[in-house]
C-alpha positions as CSV (number, residue, x, y, z in Angstrom):
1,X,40.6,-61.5,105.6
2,X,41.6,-58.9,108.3
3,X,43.1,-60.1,111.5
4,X,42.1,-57.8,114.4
5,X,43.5,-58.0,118.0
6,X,41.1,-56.5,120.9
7,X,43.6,-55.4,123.7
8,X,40.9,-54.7,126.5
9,X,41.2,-55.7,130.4
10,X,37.2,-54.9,131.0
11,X,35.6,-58.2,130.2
12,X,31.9,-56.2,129.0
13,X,33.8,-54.2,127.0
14,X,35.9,-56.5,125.2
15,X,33.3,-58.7,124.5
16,X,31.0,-55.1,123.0
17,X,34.0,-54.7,121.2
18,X,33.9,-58.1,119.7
19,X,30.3,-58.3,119.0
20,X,30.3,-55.1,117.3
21,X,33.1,-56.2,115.1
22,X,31.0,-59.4,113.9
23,X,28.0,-56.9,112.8
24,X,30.4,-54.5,111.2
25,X,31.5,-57.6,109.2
26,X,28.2,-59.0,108.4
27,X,27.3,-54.9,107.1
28,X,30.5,-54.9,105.0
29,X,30.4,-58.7,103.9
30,X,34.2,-58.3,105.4
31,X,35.9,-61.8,107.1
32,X,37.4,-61.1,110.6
33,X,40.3,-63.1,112.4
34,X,39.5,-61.9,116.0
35,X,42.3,-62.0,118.7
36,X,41.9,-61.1,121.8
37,X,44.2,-59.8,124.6
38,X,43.9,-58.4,128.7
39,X,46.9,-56.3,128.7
40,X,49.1,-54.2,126.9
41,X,51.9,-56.8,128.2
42,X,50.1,-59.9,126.5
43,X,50.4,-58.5,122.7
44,X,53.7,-57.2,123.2
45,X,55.4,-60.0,124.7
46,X,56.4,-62.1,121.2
47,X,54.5,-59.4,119.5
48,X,53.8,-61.5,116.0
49,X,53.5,-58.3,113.8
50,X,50.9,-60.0,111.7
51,X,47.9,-58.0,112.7
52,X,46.2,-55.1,110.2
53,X,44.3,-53.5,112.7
54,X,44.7,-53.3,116.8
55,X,41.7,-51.6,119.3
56,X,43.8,-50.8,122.0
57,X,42.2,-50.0,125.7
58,X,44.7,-47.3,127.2
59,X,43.8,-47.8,130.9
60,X,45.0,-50.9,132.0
61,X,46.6,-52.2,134.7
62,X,50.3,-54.2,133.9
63,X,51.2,-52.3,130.5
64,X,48.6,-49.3,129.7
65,X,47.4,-48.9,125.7
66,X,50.2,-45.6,125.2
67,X,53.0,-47.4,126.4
68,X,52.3,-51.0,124.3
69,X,51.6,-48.7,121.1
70,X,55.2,-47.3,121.9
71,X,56.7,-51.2,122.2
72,X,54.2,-52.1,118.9
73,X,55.3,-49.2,116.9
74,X,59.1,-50.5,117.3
75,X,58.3,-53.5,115.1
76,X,55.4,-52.5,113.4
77,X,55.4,-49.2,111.7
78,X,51.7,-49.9,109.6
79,X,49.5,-51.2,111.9
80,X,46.5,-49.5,112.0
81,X,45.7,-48.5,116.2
82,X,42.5,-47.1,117.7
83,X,42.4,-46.1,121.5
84,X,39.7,-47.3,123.4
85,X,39.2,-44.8,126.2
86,X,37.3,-43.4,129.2
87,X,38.8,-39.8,128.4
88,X,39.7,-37.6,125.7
89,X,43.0,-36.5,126.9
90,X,44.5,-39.3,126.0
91,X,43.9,-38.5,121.9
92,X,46.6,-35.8,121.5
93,X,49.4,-38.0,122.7
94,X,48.2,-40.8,120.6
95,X,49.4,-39.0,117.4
96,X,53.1,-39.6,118.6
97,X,52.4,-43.4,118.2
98,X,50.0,-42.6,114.4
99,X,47.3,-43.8,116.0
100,X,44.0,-43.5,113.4
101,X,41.2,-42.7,116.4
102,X,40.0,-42.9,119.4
103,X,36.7,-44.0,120.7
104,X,35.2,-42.9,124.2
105,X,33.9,-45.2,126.4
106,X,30.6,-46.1,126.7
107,X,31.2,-47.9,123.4
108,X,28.2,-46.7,121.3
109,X,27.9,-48.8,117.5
110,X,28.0,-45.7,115.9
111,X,31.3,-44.2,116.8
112,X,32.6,-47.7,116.5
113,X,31.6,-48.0,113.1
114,X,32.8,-44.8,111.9
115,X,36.4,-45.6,112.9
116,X,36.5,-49.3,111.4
117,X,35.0,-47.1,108.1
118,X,38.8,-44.9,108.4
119,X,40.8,-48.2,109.8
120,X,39.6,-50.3,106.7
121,X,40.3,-47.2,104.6
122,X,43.7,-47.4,105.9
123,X,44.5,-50.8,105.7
124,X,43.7,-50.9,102.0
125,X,45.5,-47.9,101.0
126,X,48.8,-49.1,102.8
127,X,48.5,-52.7,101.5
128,X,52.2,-54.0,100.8
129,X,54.2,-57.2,100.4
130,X,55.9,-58.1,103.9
131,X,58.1,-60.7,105.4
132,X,57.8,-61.0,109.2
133,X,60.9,-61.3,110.9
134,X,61.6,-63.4,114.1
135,X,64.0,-60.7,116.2
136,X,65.2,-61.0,120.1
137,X,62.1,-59.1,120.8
138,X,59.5,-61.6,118.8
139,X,58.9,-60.6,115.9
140,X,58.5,-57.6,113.2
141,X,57.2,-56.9,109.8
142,X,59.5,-55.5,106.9
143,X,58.1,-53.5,103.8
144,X,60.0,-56.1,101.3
145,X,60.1,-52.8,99.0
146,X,62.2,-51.5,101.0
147,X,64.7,-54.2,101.3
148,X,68.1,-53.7,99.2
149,X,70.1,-56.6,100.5
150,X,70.3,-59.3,103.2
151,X,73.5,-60.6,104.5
152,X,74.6,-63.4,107.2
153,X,76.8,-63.3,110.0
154,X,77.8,-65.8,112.4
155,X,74.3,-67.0,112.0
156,X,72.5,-63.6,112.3
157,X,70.5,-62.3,109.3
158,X,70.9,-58.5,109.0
159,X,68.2,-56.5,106.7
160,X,69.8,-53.8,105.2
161,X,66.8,-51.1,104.6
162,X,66.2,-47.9,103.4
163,X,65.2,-47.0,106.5
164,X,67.4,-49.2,108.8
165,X,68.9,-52.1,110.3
166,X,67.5,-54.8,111.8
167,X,68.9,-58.2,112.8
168,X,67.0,-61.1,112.2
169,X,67.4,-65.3,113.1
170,X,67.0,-67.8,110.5
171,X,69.1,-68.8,107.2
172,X,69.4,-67.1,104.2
173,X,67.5,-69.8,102.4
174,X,64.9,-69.4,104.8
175,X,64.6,-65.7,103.8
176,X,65.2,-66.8,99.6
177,X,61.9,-68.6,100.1
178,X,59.6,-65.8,100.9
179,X,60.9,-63.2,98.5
180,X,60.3,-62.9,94.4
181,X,63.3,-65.1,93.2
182,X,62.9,-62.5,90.2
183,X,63.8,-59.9,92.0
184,X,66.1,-61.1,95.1
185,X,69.2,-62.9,94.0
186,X,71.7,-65.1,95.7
187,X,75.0,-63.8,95.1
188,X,77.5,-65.5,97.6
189,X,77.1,-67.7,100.9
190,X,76.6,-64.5,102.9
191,X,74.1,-62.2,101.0
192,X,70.5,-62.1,98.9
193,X,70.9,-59.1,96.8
194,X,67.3,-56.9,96.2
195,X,67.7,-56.3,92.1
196,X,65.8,-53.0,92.2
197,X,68.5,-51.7,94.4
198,X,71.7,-52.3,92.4
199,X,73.6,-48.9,91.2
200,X,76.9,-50.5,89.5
201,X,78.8,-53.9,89.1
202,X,82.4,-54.1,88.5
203,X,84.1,-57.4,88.3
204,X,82.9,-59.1,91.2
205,X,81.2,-56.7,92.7
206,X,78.0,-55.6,93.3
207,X,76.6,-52.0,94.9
208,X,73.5,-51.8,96.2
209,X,71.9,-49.3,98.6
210,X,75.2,-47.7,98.4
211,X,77.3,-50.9,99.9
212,X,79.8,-52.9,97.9
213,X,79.0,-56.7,98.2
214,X,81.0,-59.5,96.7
215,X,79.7,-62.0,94.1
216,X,81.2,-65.5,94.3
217,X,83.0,-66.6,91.3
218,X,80.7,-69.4,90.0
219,X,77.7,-67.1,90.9
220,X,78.7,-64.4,88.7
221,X,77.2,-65.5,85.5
222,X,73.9,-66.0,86.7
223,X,73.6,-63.1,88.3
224,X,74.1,-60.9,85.2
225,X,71.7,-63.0,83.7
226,X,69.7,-62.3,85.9
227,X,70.3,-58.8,86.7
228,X,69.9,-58.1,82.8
229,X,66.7,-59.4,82.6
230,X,65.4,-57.4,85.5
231,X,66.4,-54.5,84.0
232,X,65.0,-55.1,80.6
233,X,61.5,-55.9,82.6
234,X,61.8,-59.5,82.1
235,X,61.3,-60.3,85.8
């Protein structure tokens, strides 16, 4: 199942665009969630970064297509874009937000269908495991690969990533629910260690990603256990 969001503020075109995207999925035997949005302000505003593919108009009139693939690109580094446009001018800037294509205006089935054969392409090459986060902003996906730790603090989750940041709301119980309990370990009140990023343990604590975290007392045991068994490719 691929969910697709149309971002179009042309009411003919967006509903070309969605028709195509019904007989490119009867052609492929492919199953479409279709979402549809009139502005570049409607799918950034509590962006839910939950989509695999966005067609993105870059004329429009709140929040144009360039400047929404900027906002989307903040929280969601994989999602596959295609411009929808009138001009070709437009194409060169689009590779400073990765965007995969661009198709001109009148939409003809062909083009169309030769981009969603590159966006699928793309979708299944990148396939990952991903938690989506709820930020200030609304929320973002995290490669969970790329996760070595995540701590609490006064009530904010931080992700510690390899590459970044990012600062989260929710519990750490909340966050021990979506990841492999074989390979993301509680090891105090305040932090879910990732196993495949722990360098060195001495005593009570634990370095991983290159940060010293502390392992509670009674927690200690357990997480050698478990730790060991990781790294004898148990988990």
């Amino acid at each position: 199942m691929f969910r697709i969001a149309i971002v179009e503020d042309n009411a003919h075109d967006a509903a070309r665009l969605k028709k195509y995207l019904m007989q490119y999925a009867k052609e492929k035997e492919q199953k479409f969630t279709i979402l549809e949005f009139s502005d570049g302000e409607d799918i950034t505003t509590d962006y839910t970064a939950d989509y695999d593919l966005i067609l993105l108009d870059i004329e429009m009139k709140f929040m144009n297509g360039m400047k929404a693939a900027e906002k989307i690109r903040k929280m969601d580094q994989d999602v596959v874009i295609i411009f929808i446009t009138n001009t070709p001018q437009y194409a060169i800037q689009g590779y400073k937000v990765n965007a995969l294509d661009y198709i001109l205006k009148p939409i003809s089935y062909f083009s169309f269908s030769e981009s969603m054969n590159k966006a699928l392409k793309r979708v299944k090459r990148t396939e990952k495991e991903y938690i989506v986060i709820s930020t200030k902003g609304g929320k973002m996906k995290v490669d969970v690969s790329q996760i070595c730790y995540v701590e609490v603090l006064d009530h904010t989750l931080i992700y510690h990533t390899t590459t970044g940041n990012f600062i989260g709301k929710g519990t750490l119980r909340d966050v021990e629910k979506q990841l492999n309990p074989k390979k993301f370990f509680i090891c105090s009140r305040c932090c879910l260690v990732n196993l495949d990023y722990v360098d060195n343990y001495q005593g009570n604590t634990v370095f991983a990603g290159g940060d010293a975290i502390q392992i509670s007392r009674n927690r200690r045991k357990m997480f050698l256990d478990a730790l060991n068994e990781h790294m004898n490719g148990d988990a």
